[in-house]
MIKOLSE-577550 format. One record per atom (N, C-alpha, C): x, y, z; atom name. Coordinates in pm, whole numbers, plus 50000, padded with zeros to 5 digits. Layout:
// residues N
R    xx    yy    zz atom
R     X     Y     Z   CA
...
This chain:
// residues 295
R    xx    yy    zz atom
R 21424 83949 74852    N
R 21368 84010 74732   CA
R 21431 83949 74608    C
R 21385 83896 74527    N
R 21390 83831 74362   CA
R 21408 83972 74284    C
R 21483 83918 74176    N
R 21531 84054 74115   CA
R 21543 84039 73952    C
R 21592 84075 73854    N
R 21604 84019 73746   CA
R 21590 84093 73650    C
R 21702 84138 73599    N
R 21726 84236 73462   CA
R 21646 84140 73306    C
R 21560 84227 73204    N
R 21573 84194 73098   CA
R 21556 84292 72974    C
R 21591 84262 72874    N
R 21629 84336 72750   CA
R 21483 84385 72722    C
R 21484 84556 72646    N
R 21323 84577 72698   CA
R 21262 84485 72548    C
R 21331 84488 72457    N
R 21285 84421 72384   CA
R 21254 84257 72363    C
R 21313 84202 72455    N
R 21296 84078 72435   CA
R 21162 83966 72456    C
R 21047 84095 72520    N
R 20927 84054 72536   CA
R 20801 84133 72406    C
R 20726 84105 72383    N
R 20598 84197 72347   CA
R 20531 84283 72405    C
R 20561 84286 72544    N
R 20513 84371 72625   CA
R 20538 84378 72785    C
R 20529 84423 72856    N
R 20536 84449 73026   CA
R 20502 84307 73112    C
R 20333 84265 73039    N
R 20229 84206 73080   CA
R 20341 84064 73034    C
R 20371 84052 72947    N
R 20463 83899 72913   CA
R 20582 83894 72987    C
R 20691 83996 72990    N
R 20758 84019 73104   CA
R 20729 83983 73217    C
R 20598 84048 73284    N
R 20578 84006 73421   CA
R 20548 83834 73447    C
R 20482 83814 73357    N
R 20468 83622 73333   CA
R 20574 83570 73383    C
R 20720 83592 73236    N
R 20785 83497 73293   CA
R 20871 83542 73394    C
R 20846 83629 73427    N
R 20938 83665 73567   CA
R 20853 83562 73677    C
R 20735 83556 73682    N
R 20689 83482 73812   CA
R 20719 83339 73763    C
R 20706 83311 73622    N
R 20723 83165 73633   CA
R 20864 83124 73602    C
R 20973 83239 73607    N
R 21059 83185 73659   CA
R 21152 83197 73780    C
R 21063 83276 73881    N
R 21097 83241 73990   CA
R 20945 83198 74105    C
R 20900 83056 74001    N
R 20820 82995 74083   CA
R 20695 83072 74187    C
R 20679 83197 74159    N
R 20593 83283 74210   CA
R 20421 83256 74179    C
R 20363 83205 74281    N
R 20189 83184 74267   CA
R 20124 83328 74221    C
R 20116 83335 74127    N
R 20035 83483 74112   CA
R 19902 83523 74194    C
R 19794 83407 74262    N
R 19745 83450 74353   CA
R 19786 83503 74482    C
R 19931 83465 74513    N
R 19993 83533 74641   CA
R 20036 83639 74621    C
R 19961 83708 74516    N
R 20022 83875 74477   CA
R 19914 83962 74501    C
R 19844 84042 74623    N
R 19776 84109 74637   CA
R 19804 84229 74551    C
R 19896 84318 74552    N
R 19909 84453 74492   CA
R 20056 84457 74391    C
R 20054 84515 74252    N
R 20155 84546 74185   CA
R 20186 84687 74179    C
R 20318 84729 74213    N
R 20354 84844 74138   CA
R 20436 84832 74005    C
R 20456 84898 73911    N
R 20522 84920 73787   CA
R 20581 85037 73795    C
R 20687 85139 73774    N
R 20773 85267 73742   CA
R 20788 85251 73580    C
R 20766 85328 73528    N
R 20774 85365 73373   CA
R 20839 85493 73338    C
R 20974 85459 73256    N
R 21014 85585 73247   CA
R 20948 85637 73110    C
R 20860 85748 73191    N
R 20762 85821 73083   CA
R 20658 85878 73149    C
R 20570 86031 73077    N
R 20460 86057 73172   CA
R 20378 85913 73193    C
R 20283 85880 73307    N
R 20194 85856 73345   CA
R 20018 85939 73334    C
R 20014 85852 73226    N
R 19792 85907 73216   CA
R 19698 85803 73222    C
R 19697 85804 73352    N
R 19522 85737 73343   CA
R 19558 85563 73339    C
R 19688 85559 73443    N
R 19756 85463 73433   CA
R 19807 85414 73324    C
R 19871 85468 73210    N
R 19934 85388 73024   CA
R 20052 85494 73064    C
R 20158 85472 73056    N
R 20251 85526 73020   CA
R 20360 85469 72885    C
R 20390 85589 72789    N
R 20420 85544 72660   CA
R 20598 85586 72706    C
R 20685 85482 72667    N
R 20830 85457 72781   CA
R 20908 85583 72633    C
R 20956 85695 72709    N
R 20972 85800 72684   CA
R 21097 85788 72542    C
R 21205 85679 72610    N
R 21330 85629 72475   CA
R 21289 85475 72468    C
R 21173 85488 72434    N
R 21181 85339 72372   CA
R 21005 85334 72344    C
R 21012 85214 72208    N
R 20863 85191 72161   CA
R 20792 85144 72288    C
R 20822 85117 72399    N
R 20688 85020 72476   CA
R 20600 85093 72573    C
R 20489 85063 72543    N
R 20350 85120 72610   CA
R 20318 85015 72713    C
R 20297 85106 72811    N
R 20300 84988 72938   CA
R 20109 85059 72991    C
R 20050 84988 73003    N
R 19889 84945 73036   CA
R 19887 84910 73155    C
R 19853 84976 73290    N
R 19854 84909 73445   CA
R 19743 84827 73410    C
R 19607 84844 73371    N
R 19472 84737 73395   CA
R 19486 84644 73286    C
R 19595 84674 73162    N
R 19634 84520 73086   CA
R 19697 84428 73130    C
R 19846 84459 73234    N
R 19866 84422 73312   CA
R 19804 84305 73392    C
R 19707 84388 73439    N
R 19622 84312 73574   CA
R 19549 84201 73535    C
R 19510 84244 73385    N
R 19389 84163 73348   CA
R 19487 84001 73265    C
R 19588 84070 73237    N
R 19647 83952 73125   CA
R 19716 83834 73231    C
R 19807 83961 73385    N
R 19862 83861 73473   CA
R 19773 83774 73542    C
R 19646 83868 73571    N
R 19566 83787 73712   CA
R 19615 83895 73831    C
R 19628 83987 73835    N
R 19665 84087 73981   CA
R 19582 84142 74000    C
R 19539 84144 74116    N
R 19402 84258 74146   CA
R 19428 84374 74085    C
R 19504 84407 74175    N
R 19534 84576 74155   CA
R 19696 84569 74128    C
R 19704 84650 74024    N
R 19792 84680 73956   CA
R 19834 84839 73964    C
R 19945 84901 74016    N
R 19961 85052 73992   CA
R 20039 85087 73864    C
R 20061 85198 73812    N
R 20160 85234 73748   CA
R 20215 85392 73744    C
R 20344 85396 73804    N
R 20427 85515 73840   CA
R 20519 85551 73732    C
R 20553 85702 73743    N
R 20664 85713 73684   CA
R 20834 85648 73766    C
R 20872 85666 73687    N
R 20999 85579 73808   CA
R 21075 85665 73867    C
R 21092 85821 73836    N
R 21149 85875 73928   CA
R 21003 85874 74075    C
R 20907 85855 74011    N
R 20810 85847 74137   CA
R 20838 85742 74261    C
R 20883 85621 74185    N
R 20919 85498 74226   CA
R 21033 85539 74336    C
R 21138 85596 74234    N
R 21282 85626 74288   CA
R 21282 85702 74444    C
R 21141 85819 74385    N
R 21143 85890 74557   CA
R 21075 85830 74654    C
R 21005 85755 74635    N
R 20909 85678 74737   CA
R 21064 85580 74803    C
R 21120 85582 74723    N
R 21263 85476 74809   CA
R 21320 85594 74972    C
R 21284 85681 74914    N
R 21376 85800 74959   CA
R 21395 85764 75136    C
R 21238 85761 75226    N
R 21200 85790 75357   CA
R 21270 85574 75404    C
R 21242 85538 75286    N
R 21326 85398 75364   CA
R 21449 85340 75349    C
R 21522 85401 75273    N
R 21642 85420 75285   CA
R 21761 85392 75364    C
R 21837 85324 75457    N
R 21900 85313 75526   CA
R 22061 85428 75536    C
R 22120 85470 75644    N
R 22218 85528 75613   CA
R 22315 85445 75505    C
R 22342 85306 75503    N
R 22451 85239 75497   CA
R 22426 85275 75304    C
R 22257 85333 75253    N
R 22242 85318 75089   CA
R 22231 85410 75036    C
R 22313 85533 75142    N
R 22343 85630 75107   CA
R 22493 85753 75093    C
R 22542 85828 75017    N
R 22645 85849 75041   CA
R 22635 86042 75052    C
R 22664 86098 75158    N
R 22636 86236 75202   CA
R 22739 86328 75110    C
R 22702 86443 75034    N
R 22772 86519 74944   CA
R 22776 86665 75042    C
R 22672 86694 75125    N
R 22663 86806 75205   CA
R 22539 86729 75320    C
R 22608 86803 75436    N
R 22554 86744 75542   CA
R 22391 86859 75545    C
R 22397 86969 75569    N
R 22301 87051 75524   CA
R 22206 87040 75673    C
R 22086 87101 75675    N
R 21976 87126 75788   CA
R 21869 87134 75781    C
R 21850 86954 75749    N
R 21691 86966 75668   CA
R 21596 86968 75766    C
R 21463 86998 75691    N
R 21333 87061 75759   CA
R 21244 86973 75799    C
R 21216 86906 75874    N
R 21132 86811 75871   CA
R 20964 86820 75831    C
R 20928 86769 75729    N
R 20848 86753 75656   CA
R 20849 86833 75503    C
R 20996 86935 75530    N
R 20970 87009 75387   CA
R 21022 86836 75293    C
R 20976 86959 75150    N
R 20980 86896 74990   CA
R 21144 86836 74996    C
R 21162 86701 74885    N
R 21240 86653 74884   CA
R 21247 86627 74713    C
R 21361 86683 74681    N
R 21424 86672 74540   CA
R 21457 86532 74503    C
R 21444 86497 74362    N
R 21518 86373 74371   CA
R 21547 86373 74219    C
R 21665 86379 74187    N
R 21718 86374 73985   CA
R 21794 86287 73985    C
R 21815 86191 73853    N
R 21835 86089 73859   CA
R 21900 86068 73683    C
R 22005 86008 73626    N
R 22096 86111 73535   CA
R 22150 85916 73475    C
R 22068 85868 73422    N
R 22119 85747 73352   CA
R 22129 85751 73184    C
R 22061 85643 73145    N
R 22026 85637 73043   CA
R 21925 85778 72968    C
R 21872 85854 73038    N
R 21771 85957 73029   CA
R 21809 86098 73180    C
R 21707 86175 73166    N
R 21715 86226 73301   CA
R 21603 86212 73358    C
R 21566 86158 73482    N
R 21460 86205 73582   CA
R 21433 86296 73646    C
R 21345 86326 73740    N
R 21353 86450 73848   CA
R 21216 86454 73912    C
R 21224 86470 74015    N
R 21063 86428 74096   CA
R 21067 86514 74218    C
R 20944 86526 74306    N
R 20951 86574 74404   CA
R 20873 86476 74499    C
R 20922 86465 74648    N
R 20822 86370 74742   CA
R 20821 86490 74873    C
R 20689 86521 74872    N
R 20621 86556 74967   CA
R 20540 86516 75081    C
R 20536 86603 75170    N
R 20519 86520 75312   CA
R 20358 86549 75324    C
R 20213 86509 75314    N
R 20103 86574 75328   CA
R 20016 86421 75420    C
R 19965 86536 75515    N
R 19913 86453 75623   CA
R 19968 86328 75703    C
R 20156 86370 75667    N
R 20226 86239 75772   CA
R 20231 86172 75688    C
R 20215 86131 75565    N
R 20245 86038 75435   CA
R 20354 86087 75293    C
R 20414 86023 75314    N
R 20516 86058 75156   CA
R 20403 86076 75056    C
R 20441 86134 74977    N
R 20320 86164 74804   CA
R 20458 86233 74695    C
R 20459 86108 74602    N
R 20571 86185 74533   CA
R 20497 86262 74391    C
R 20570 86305 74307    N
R 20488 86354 74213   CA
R 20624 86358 74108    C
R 20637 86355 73970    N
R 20675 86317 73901   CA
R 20697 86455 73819    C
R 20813 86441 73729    N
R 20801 86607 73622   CA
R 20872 86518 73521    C
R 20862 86607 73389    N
R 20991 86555 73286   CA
R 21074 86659 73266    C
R 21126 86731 73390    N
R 21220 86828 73380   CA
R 21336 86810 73279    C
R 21342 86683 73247    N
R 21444 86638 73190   CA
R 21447 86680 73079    C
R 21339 86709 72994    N
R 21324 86766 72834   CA
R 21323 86889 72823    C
R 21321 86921 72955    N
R 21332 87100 72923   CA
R 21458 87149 72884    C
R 21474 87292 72839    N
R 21584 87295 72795   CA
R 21703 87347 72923    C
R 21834 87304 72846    N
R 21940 87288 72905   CA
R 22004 87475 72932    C
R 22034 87493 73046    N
R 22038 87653 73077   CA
R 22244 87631 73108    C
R 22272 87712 72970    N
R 22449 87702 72978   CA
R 22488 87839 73107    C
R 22606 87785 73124    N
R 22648 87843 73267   CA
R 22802 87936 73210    C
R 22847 87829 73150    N
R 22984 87879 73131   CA
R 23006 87876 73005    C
R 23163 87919 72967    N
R 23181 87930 72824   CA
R 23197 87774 72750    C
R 23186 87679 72813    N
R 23209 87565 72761   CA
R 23087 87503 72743    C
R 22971 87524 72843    N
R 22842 87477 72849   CA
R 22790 87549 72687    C
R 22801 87647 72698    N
R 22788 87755 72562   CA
R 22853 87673 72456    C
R 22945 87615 72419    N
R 23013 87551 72302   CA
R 22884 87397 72290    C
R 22853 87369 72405    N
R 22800 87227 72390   CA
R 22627 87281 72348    C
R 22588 87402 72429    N
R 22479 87443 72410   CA
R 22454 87432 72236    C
R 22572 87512 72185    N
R 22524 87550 72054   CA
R 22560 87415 71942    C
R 22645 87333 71983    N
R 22663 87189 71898   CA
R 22533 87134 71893    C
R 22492 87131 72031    N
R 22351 87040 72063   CA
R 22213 87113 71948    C
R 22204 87271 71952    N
R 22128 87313 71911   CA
R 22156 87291 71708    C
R 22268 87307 71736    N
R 22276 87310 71522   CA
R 22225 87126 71506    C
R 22253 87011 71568    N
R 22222 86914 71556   CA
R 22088 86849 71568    C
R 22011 86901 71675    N
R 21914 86889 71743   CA
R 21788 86955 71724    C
R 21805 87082 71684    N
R 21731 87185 71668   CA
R 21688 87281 71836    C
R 21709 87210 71895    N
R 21726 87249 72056   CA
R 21801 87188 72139    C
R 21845 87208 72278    N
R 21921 87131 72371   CA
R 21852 87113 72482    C
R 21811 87002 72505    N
R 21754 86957 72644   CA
R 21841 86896 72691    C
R 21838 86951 72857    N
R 21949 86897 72970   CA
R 21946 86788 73002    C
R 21847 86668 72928    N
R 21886 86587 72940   CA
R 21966 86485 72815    C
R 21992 86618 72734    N
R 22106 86612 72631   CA
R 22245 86601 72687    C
R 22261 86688 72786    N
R 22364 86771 72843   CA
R 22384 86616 73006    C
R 22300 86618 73077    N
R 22270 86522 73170   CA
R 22252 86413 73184    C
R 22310 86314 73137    N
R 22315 86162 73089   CA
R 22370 86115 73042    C
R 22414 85977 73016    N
R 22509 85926 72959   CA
R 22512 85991 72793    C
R 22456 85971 72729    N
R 22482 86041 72583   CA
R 22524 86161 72595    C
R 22462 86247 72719    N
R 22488 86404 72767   CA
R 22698 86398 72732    C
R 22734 86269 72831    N
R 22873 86324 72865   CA
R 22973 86263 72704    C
R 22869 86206 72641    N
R 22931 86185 72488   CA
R 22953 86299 72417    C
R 22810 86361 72440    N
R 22792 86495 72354   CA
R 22889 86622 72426    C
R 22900 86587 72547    N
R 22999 86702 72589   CA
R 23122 86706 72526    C
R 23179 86546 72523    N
R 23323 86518 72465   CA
R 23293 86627 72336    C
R 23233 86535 72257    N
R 23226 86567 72112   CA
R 23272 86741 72053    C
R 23190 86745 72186    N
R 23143 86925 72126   CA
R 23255 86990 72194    C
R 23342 86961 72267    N
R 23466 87049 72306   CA
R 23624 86992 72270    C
R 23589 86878 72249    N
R 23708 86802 72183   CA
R 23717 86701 72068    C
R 23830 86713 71969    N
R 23833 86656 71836   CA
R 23923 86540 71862    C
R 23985 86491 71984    N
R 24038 86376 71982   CA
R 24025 86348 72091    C
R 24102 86223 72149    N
R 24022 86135 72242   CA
R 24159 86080 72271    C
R 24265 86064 72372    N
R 24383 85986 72393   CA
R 24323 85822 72434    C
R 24217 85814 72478    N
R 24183 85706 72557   CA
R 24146 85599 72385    C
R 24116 85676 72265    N
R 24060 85596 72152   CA
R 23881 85539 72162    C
R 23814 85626 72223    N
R 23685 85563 72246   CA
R 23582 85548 72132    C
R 23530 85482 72085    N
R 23460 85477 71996   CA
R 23313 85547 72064    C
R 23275 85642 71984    N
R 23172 85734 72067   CA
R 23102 85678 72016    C
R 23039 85600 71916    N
R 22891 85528 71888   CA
R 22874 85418 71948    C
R 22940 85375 72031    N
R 22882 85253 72115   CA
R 22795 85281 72234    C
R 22748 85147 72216    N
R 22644 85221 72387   CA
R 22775 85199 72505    C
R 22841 85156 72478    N
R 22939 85215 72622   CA
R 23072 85267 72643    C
R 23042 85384 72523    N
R 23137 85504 72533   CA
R 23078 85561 72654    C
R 22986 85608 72703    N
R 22970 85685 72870   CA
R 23072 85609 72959    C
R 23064 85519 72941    N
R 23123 85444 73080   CA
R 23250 85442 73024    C
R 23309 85435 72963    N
R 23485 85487 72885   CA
R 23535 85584 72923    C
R 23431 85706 72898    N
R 23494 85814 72911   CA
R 23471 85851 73057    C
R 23400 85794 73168    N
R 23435 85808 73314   CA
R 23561 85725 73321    C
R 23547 85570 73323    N
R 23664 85507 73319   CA
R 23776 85592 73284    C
R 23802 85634 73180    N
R 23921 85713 73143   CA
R 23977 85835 73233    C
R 23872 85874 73260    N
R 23870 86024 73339   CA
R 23884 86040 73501    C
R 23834 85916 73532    N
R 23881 85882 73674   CA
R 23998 85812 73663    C
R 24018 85750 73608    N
R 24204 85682 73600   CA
R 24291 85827 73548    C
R 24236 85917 73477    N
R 24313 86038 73483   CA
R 24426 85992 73311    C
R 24389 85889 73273    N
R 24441 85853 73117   CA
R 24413 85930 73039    C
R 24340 86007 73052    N
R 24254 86111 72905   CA
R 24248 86250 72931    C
R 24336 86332 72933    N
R 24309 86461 72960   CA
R 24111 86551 72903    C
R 24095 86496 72794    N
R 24013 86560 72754   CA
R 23888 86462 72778    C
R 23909 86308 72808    N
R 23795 86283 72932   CA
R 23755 86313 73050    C
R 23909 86362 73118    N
R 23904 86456 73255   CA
R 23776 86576 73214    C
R 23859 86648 73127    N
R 23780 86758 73081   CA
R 23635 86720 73080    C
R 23539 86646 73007    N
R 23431 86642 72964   CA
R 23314 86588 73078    C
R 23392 86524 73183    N
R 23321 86449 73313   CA
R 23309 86589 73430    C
R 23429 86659 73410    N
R 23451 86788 73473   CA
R 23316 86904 73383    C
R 23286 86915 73320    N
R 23196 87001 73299   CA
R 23060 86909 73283    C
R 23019 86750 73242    N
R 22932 86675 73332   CA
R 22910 86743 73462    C
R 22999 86684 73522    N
R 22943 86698 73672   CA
R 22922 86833 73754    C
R 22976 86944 73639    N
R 22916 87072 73698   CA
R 22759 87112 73628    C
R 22784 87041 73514    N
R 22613 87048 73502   CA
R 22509 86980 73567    C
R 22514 86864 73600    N
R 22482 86800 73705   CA
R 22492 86873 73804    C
R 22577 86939 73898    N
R 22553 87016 73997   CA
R 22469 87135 73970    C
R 22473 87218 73864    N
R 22360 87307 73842   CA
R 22176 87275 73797    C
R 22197 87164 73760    N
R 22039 87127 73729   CA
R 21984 87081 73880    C
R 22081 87015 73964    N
R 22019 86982 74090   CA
R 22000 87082 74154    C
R 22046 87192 74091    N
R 22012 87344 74212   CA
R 21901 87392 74127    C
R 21899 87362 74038    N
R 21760 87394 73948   CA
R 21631 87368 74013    C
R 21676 87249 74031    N
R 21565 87151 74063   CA
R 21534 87148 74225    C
R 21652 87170 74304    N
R 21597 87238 74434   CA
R 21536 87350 74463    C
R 21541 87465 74405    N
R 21495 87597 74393   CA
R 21337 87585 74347    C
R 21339 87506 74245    N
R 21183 87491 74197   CA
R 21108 87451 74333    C
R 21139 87320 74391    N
R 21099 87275 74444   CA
R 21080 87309 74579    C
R 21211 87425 74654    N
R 21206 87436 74753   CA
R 21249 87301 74858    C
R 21376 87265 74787    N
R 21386 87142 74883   CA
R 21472 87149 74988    C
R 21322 87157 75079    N
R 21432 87223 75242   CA
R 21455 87049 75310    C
R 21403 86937 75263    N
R 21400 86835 75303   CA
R 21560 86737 75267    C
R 21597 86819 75146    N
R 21713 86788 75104   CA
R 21684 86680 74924    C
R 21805 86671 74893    N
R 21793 86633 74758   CA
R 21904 86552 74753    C
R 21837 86420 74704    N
R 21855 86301 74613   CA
R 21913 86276 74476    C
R 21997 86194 74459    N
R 22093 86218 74313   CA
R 22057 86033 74293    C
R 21989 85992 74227    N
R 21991 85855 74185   CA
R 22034 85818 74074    C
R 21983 85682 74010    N
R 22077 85689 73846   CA
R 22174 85619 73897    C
R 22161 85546 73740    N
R 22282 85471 73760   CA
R 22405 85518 73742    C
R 22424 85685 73721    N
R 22565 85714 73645   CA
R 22665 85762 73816    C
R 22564 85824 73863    N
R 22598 85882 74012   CA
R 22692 85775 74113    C
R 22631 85667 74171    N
R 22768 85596 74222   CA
R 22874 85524 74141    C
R 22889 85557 73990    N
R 22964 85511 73923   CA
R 23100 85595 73924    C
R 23078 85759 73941    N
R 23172 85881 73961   CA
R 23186 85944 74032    C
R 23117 85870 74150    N
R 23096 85891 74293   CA
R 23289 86022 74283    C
R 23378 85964 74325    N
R 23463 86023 74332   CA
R 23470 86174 74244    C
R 23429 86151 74150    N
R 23416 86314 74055   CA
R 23322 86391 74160    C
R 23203 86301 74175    N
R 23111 86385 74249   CA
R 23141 86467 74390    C
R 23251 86370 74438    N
R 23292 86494 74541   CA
R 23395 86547 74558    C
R 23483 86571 74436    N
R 23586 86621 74442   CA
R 23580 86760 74464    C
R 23462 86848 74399    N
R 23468 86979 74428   CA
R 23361 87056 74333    C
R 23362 87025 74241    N
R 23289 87095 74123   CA
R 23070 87069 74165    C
R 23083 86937 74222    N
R 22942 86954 74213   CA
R 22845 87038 74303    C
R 22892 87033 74410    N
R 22869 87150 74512   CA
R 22865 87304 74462    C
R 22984 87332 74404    N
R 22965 87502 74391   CA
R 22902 87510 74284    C
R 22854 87440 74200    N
R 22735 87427 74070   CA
R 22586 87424 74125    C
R 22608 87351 74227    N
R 22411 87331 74313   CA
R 22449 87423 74364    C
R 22481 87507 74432    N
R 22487 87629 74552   CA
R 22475 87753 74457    C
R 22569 87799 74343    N
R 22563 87924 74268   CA
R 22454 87948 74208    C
R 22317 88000 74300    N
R 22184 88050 74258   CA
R 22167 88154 74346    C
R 22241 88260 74312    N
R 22213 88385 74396   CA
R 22093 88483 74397    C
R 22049 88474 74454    N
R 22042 88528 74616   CA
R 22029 88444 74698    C
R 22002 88285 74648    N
R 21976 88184 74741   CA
R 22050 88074 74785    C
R 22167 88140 74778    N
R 22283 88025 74797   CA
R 22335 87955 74934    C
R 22253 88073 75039    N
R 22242 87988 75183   CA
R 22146 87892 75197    C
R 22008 87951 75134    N
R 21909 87829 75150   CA
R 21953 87681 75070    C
R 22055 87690 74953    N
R 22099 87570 74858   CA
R 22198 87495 74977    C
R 22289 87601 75062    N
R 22409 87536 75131   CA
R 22315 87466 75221    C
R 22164 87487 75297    N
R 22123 87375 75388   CA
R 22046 87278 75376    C
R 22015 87290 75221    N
R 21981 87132 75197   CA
R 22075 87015 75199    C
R 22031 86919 75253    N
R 22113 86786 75250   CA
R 22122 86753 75073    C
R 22238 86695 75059    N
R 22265 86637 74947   CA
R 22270 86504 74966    C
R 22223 86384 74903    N
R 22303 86262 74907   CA
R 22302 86188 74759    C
R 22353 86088 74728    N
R 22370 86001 74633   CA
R 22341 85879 74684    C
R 22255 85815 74647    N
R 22158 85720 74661   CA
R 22228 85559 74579    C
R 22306 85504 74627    N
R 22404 85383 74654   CA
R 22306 85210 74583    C
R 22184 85196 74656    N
R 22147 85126 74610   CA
R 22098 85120 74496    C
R 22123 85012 74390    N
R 22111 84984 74259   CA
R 21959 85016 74225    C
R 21862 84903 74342    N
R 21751 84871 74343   CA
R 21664 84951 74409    C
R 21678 85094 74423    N
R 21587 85193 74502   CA
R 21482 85145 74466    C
R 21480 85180 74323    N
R 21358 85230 74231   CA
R 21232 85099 74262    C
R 21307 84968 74267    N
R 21202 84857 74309   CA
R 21136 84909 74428    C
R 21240 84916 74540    N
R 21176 84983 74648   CA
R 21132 85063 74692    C
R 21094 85160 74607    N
R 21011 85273 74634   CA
R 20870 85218 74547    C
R 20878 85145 74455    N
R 20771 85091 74408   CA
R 20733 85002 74524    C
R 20737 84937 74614    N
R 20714 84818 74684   CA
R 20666 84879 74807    C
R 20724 85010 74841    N
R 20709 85114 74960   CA
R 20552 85205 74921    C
R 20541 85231 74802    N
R 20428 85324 74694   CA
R 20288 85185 74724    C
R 20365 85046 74737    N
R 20193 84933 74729   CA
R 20129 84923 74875    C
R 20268 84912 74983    N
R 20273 84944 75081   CA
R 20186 85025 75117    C
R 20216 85200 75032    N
R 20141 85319 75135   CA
R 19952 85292 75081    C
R 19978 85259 74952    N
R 19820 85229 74886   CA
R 19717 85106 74926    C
């Protein structure tokens, strides 16, 4: 599989992107029967408008500008869960072993640059994922600290969506809003203060980066119980994103578990879903490639 990161801006569009990706890895565009695309953003009528960023992505402009027959276009947590059923053990990492159902609903949230959250269902012996923007909904505080970030987010924002709270900017805004200094010195307006303040917090250098990854990752554990409960995911639930095997170690130290489980009355049905964290970088291709596959 050919692979290849680029800046979203550095093209005019998807359709120019996809160009020079084939012509620069020597790819005949007639040997391309079917495309998938993942767009982070709703999906209508195949156009999805990319949710943090200007670009409008067109599946039949696509088709028509590359030369592809058929062209799809998904949301990418759609993408992300279609990875889910091909998966190998070795691209996955188990948070709770759990007693999943075979054929129930399967959760899948996903906590990068933005938040995702999807569901893949089992109907007639075929995966069918389906897509939400749970992510903009608002953020539900738990504790007295979630409450301090709740209300920073809201005087700034005018509301708090969890995926304020749930994402890399999420664990900026957590710092911010519970602490006025920083031992580690991070400059919080860069794009890679997130990854500082894990860095910091897993080396254990920053008391009050400890702090801010520590109430991260219990919010993170409560939106995934959110998001199992909605869903009913007796099939078990998926943690993708790029932030997840980055704090892999936070993630199982203790906090994320009793955050997904504390939904009472249903905290046995939360203890037997499977949990995992989803290892490979490149799901999301492959659940797109798995999605041309099932079509």
């Amino acid at each position: 599989m050919a692979s290849q990161a680029y800046p979203t801006g550095a093209f005019a569009g998807i359709a120019e992107m996809t160009a020079a990706f084939l012509r620069g890895h020597s790819v005949d565009v007639r040997s391309i029967g079917a495309a998938c695309f993942g767009a982070a953003g709703p999906v209508v009528d195949g156009v999805a408008q990319l949710t943090n960023s200007p670009v409008r992505v067109d599946a039949s402009a696509i088709a028509a500008s590359v030369g592809i027959a058929r062209v799809s276009l998904v949301n990418d947590l759609e993408a992300l869960a279609y990875s889910v059923p091909v998966l190998s053990d070795q691209e996955v990492h188990v948070l709770q072993e759990g007693r999943p159902v075979a054929g129930g609903a399967i959760a899948v949230i996903a906590a990068g640059t933005g938040l995702g959250e999807a569901v893949l269902y089992t109907i007639d012996g075929r995966p069918v994922a389906k897509a939400s923007e749970g992510g903009r909904a608002d953020f539900a505080a738990r504790t007295d600290r979630d409450i301090v970030v709740l209300r920073e987010l809201t005087l700034e924002y005018g509301r708090a969506a969890v995926e304020q709270v749930v994402s890399g900017i999420g664990l900026v805004h957590i710092h911010k809003a519970l602490h006025r200094s920083c031992k580690a010195s991070i400059d919080f307006d860069t794009i890679d203060a997130p990854a500082s303040i894990s860095a910091a917090a897993l080396a254990h250098t920053c008391p009050s980066c400890v702090d801010a990854l520590d109430v991260f990752v219990e919010a993170y554990g409560a939106e995934a119980g959110n998001l199992a409960l909605r869903t009913v995911a007796t099939g078990g639930v998926y943690i993708g994103g790029g932030i997840a095997p980055k704090i892999l170690p936070a993630l199982a130290a203790g906090r994320f578990l009793p955050a997904f489980r504390a939904k009472d009355p249903f905290t046995s049905l939360l203890d037997a879903m499977p949990v995992k964290v989803i290892l490979n970088a490149d799901a999301g291709l492959l659940g797109a490639a798995h999605f041309c596959f099932l079509t």
